[in-house]
C-alpha positions in Angstrom: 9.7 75.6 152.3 11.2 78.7 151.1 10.2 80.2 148.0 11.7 82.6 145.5 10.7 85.7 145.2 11.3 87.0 141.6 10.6 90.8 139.9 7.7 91.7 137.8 10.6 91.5 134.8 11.1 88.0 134.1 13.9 86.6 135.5 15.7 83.2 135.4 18.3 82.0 138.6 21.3 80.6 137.5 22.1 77.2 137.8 24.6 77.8 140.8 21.7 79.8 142.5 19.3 76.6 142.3 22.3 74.1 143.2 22.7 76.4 146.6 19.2 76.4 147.0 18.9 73.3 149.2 14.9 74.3 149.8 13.8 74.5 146.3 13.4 71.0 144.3 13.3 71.6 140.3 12.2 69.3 137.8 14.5 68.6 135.0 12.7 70.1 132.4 13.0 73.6 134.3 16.6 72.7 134.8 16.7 72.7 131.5 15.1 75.9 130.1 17.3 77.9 132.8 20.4 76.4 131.1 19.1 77.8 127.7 17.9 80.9 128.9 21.3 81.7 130.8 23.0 80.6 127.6 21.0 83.4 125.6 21.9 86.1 128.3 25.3 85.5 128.0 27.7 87.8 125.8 28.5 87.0 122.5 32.2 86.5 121.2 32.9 89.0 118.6 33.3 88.0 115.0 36.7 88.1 113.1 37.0 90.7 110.6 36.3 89.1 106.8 39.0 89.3 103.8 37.0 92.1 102.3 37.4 93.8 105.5 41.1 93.1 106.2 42.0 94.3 102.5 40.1 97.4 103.4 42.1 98.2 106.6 45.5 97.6 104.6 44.5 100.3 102.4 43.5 102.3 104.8 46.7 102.0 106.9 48.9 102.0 103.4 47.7 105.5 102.9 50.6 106.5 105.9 52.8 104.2 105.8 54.2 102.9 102.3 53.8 98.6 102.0 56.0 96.0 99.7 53.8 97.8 96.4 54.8 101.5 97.8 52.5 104.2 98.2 48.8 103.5 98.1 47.5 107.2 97.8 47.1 109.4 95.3 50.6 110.8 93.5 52.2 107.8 96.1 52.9 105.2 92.5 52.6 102.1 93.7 53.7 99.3 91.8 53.2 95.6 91.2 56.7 94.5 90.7 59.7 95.7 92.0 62.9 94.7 90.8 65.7 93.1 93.2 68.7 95.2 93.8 72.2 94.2 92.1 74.1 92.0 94.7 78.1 92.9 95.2 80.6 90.5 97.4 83.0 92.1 100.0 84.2 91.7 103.2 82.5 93.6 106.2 85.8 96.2 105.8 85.1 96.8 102.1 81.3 97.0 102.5 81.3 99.5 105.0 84.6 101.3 104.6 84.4 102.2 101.2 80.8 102.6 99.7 78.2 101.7 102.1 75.2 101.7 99.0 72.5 99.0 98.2 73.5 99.3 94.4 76.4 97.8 92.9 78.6 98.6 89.7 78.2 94.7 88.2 81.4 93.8 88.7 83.6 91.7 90.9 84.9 93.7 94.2 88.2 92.6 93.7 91.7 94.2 93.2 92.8 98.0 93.2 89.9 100.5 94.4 89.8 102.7 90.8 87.1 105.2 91.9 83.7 105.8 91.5 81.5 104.4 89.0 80.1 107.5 86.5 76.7 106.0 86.1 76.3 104.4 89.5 78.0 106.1 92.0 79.7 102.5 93.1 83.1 101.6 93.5 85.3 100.4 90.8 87.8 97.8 91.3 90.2 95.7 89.6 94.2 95.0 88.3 95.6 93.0 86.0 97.4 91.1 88.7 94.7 90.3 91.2 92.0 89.5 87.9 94.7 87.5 86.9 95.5 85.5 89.9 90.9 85.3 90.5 90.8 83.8 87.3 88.6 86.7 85.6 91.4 87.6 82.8 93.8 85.2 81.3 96.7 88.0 80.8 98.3 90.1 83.5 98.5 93.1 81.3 97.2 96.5 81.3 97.1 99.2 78.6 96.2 102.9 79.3 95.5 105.2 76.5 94.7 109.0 76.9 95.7 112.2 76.0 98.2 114.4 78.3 97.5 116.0 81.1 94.1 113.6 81.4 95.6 111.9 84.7 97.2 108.4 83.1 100.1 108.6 85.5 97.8 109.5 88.6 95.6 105.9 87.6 99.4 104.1 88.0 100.2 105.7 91.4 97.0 104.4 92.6 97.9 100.9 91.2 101.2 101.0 92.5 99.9 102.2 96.1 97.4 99.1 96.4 99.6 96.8 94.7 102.8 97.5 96.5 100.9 96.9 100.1 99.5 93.4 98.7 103.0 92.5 98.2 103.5 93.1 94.4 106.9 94.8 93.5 106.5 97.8 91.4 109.4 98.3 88.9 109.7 101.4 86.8 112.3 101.1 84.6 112.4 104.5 82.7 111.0 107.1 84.2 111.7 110.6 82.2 110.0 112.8 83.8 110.3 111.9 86.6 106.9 111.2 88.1 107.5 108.0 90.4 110.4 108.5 92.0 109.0 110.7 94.6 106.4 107.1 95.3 109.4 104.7 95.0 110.9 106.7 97.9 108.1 106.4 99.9 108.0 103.2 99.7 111.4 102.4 100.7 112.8 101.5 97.4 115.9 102.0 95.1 116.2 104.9 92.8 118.8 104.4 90.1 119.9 107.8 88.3 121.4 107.1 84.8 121.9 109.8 81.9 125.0 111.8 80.8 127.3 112.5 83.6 125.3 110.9 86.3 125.5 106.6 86.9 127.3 104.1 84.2 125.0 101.0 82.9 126.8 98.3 80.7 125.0 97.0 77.5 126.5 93.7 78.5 126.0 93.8 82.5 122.8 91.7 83.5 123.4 92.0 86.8 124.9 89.9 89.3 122.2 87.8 90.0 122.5 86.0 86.2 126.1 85.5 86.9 124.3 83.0 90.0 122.4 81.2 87.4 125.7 78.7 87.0 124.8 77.6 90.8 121.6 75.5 89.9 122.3 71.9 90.4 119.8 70.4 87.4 122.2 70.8 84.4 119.0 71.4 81.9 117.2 73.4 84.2 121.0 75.4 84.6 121.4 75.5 80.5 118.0 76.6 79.8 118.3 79.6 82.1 121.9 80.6 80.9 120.5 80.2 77.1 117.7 82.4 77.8 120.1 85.3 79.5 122.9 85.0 76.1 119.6 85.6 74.0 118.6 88.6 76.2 122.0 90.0 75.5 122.5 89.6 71.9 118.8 90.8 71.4 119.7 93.8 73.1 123.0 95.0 71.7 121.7 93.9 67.7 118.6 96.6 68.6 121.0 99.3 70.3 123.6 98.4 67.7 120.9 98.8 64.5 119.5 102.1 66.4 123.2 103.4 66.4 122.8 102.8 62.6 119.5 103.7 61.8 118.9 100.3 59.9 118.8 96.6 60.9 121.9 94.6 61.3 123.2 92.7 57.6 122.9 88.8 58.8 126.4 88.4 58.6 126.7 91.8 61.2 124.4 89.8 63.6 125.9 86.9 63.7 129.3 88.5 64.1 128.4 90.0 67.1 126.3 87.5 68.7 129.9 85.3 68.3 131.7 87.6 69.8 130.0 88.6 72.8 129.6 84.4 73.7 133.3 84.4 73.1 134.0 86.9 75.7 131.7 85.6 78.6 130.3 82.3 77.5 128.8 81.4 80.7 127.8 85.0 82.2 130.4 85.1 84.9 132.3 88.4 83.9 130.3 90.8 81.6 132.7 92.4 78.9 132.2 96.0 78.2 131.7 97.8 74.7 135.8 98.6 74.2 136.6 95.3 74.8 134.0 94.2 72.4 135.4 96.4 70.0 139.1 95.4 70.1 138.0 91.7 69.8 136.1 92.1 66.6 139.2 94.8 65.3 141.1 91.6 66.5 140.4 89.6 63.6 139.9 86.2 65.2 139.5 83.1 63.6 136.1 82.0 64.9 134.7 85.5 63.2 136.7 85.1 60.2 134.2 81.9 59.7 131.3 83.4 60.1 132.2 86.3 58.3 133.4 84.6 55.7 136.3 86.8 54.6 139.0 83.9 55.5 142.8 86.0 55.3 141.1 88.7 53.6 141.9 91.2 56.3 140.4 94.2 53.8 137.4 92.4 53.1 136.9 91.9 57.0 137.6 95.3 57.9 134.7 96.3 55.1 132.0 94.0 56.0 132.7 94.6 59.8 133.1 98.3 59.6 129.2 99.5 60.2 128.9 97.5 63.1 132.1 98.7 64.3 130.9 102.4 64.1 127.9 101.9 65.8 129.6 99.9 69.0 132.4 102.8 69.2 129.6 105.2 69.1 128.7 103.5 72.5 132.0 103.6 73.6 134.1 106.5 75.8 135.2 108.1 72.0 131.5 108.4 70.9 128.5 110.8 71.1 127.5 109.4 74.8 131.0 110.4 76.8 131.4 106.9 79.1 127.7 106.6 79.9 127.5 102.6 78.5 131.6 102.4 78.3 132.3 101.7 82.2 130.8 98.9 84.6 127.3 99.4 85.9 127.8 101.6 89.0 124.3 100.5 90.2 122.2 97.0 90.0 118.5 96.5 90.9 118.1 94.6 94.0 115.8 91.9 93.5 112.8 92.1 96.1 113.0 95.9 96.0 110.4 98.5 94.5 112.8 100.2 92.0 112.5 102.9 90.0 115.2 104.4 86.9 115.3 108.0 86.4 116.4 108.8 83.6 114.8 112.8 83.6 118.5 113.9 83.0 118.4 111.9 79.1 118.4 114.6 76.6 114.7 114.1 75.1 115.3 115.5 71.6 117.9 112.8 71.2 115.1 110.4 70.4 117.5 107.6 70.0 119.3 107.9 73.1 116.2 108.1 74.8 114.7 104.8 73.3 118.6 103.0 73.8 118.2 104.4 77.6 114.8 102.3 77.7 115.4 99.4 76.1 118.3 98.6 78.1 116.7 99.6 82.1 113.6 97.6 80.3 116.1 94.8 79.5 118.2 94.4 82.6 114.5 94.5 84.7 113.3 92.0 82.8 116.6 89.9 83.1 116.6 90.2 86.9 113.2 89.2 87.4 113.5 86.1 85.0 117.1 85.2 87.1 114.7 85.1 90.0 112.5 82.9 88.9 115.2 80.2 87.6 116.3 80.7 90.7 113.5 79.8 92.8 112.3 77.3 90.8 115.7 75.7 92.0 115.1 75.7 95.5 117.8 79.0 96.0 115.5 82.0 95.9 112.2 83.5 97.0 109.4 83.5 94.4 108.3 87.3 94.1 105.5 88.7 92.1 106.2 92.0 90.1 104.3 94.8 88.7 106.2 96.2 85.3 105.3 99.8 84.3 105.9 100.7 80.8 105.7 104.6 80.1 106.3 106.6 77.5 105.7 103.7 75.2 105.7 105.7 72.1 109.4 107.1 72.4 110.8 103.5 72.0 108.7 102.5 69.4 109.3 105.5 66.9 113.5 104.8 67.5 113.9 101.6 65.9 112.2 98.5 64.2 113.8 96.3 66.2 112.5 97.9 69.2 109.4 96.9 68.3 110.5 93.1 67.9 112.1 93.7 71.6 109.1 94.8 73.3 106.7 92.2 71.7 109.3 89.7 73.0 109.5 91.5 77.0 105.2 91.7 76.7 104.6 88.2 75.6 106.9 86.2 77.8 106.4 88.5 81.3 103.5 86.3 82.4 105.4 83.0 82.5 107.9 84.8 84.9 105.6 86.2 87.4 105.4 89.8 85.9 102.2 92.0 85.9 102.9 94.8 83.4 101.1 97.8 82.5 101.7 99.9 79.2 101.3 103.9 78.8 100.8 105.9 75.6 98.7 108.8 74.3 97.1 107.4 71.6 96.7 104.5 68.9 98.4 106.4 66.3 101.7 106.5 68.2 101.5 102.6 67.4 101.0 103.6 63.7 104.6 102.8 62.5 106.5 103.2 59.4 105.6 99.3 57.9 102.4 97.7 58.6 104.1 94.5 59.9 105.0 97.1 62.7 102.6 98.2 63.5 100.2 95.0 63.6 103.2 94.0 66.2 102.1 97.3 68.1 99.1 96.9 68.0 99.1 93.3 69.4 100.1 94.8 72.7 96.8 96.7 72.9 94.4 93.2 71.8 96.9 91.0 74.2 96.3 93.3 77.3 93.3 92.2 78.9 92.5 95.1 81.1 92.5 98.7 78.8 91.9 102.0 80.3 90.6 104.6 77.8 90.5 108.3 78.8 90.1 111.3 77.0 90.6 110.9 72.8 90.5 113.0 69.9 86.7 112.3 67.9 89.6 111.0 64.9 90.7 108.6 67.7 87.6 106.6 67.3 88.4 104.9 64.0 91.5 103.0 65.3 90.1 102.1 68.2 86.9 100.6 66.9 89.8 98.3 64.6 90.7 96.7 68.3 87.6 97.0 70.6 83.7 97.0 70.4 82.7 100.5 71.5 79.1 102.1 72.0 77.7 105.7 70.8 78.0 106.4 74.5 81.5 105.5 74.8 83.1 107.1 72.1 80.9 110.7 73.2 82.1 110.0 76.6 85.6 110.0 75.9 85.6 112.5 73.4 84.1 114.9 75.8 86.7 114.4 78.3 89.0 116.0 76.2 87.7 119.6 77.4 90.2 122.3 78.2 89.8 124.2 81.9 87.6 127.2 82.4 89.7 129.7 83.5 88.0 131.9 87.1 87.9 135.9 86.3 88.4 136.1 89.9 91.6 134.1 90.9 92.7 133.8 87.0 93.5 130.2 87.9 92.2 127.5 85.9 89.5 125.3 86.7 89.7 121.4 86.1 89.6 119.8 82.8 86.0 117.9 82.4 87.8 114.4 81.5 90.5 114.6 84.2 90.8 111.5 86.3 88.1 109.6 83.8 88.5 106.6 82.2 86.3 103.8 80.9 87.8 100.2 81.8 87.4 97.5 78.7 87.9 93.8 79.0 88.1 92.1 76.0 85.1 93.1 73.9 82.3 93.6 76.6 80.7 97.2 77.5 83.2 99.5 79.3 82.7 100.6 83.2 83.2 104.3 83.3 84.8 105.9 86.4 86.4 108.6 87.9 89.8 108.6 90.3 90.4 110.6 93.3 93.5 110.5 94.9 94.1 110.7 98.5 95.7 113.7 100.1 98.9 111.2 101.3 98.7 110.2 96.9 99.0 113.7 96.7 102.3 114.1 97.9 103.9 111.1 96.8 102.5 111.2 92.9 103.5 115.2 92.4 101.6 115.4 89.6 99.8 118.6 89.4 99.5 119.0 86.0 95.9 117.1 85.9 94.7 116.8 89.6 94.9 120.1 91.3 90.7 119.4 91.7 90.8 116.3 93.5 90.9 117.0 97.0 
């Protein structure tokens, strides 16, 4: 029998060594105690770390590199709460293309790119057309008020840019400066030139796609669109007729002359012009004598008749205007097209050829746009969206009452005919008019816009416009500082820009006003040309 020879340290043989041991018989009590004492030798698995220690390690690590809570050092601030960032919607373009921040501006990212948010540093968007068309406003109106030189033209361009490559038509349809026709070339449109010597435009002329109005089928649908254009034109020629006159039109004047032009083209086929409106009234006719009310009393027809008479042979080759509304319409607006009227060459101190020059390239827009949509609601014509710009808003206004009646008309019926429009003054006291009937009327078209820019004003703007909107402390010091003049440089003896050039704050309805700033491209640039305000954009 072998035996096992074991060290003066006591010392156990494994299991294994006893099973390979074929020469050694154990008992199973020793079997036993060998299991527990090779148990005992064994290494022990380490223990997992408790929540005390865990927490402790977090800290520790924490101190290098900042957790959800931020900084856990000393000066590091961490915090129990933070708040989530403001979420904005784009598409993967808009997101990265044009400000790729975490923070947005709280408002929707749709329509024209304005600018950069004051407060934020976000981008601005929005148009009257594409809020309108989301559902966000419920008129697709604009009004932009602001002193000159502030950059109220540059904010149009920009519209007209983004708009025009949507698929919007721009129309400007009295531009006296001119500042758009430069962009209306670029874009491949139409420039009309009318003022003393250069282009013709008859009163009467709607163009010739009215006189297509007599091909729609319905009968109804055909007598509701011809009604509309005879309405356009007696409107018209009453309010160039009373501005001729410096009053309104006597009923009996009105009605005289609404007979007479529906008399001479009673189904718009062949528009008459101003002479041979005149020599039918001198003509006596029976149908006038009626409504005139003068019977065979030749005299007492010649009397009652002789103001409007004056005031239609002022129009006419013999009065103050040579044959600028005497001779047919060299020129009509193609429907489809971005169009612009320059009328740069109108005389500006003539304030009421001016404001007759408006209201009729306003008119015959207007007109062609509403033709279209008869049109296409037949079945014969394309169904176009348009964007209206309104300029110089002030010039008509101050010309005649009636004008007032005539724009409040244009404004309130454009949305039924697929017309976006924007409107342009300096400030609310240009609506200020000589009755207060008049200038509640004016100031409708400010309430009714739902989109209004507001740029630099006067401090003794603030009353007025605090009739119409809801404005802050912040707003009103914000806007009133904008109206800064340039620092001029010792060294180049150049001016510097003005502080509120380019900034507006944008209202809808009565809700706090987004504040922003525009920059124009270099290719907006050259196509705006207007230097006057944004010689610092670059």
């Amino acid at each position: 029998m072998t035996l096992l020879k074991l060290s003066k340290k006591r010392q156990y043989p494994s299991p294994q060594d006893l099973e390979q041991s074929h020469s050694l018989t154990l008992s199973k009590r020793d079997v036993a105690r060998l299991e527990r004492a090779a148990k005992k030798a064994a290494p022990k698995p380490a223990k997992e770390p408790g929540l005390l220690a865990r927490l402790l390690a977090e800290g520790a690590q924490s101190r290098h590199v900042p957790g959800d809570a931020g900084w856990n050092r000393r000066g590091g601030g961490p915090v129990n709460y933070i708040e989530n960032p403001v979420e904005i919607q784009g598409s993967a373009v808009q997101v990265c293309g044009f400000w790729p921040f975490v923070n947005g501006a709280g408002l929707p990212t749709i329509g024209t790119p304005l600018g950069r948010h004051l407060l934020r540093n976000t981008l601005v968007t929005g148009d009257p057309i594409s809020w309108f068309l989301n559902g966000i406003i419920s008129n697709p109106s604009a009004f932009i008020l602001g002193q000159p030189g502030l950059g109220k033209t540059s904010l149009v361009h920009r519209l007209l840019a983004v708009l025009s490559a949507w698929g919007v038509v721009p129309m400007i349809l009295a531009d006296s400066r001119p500042d758009y026709v430069p962009h209306i070339r670029a874009l491949g449109g139409q420039v009309i030139t009318f003022s003393p010597g250069q282009g013709h435009l008859n009163p009467l002329d709607l163009g010739p796609l009215v006189a297509s109005l007599n091909e729609i089928e319905n009968e109804k649908a055909r007598d509701i669109a011809i009604q509309e254009m005879i309405s356009r034109r007696r409107s018209l020629m009453e309010g160039i007729a009373s501005m001729m006159l410096g009053r309104p039109l006597k009923p009996h004047e009105s009605t005289c002359l609404s007979v007479a032009i529906n008399e001479l083209d009673p189904e718009l086929r062949h528009a008459p012009l101003i002479g041979e409106l005149v020599e039918f009234i001198r003509s006596r006719p029976e149908v006038l004598r009626q409504n005139v009310l003068t019977y065979d009393d030749d005299h007492e027809y010649d009397q009652r008749l002789q103001a409007l008479l004056d005031a239609l042979i002022n129009l006419g080759p013999s009065g103050a205007y040579g044959d600028m509304f005497a001779k047919p319409s060299d020129a009509h607006i193609t429907p489809g097209v971005p169009v612009v009227f320059d009328i740069s060459g109108v005389n500006e101190n003539d304030s009421v050829l001016v404001a007759a020059v408006q209201s009729l390239c306003w008119n015959l827009g207007s007109a062609t746009v509403s033709a279209e949509q008869h049109l296409a609601a037949a079945g014969k014509r394309k169904r176009r969206t348009y964007f209206l710009v309104m300029d110089e808003l002030w010039r008509i206004l101050r010309a005649s009452d009636d004008m007032v009646h005539f724009i409040d008309t244009i404004t309130r019926l454009n949305r039924g005919r697929g017309i976006g429009q924007v409107m342009i003054t300096h400030t609310m006291n240009d609506l200020r008019l000589s009755k207060e009937h008049l200038t509640a009327t004016a100031w409708g078209f400010v309430e009714r816009s739902a989109l209004v820019f507001l740029g630099g004003l006067a401090p003794s703007e603030m009353g007025n416009l605090e009739e119409v909107f809801a404005l802050s402390s912040k707003e009103k010091a914000l806007m009133t500082d904008w109206t800064g003049e340039a620092v001029v440089d010792p060294k180049t003896n150049k001016a510097s820009r003005r502080p509120g050039a380019g900034h507006f704050i944008m209202k809808v309805g009565k809700n706090p006003g987004t504040p922003f700033v525009t920059q124009l491209t270099d290719l907006e640039f050259e196509i705006s040309d207007t230097n006057r305000a944004w010689e610092m954009v670059k």
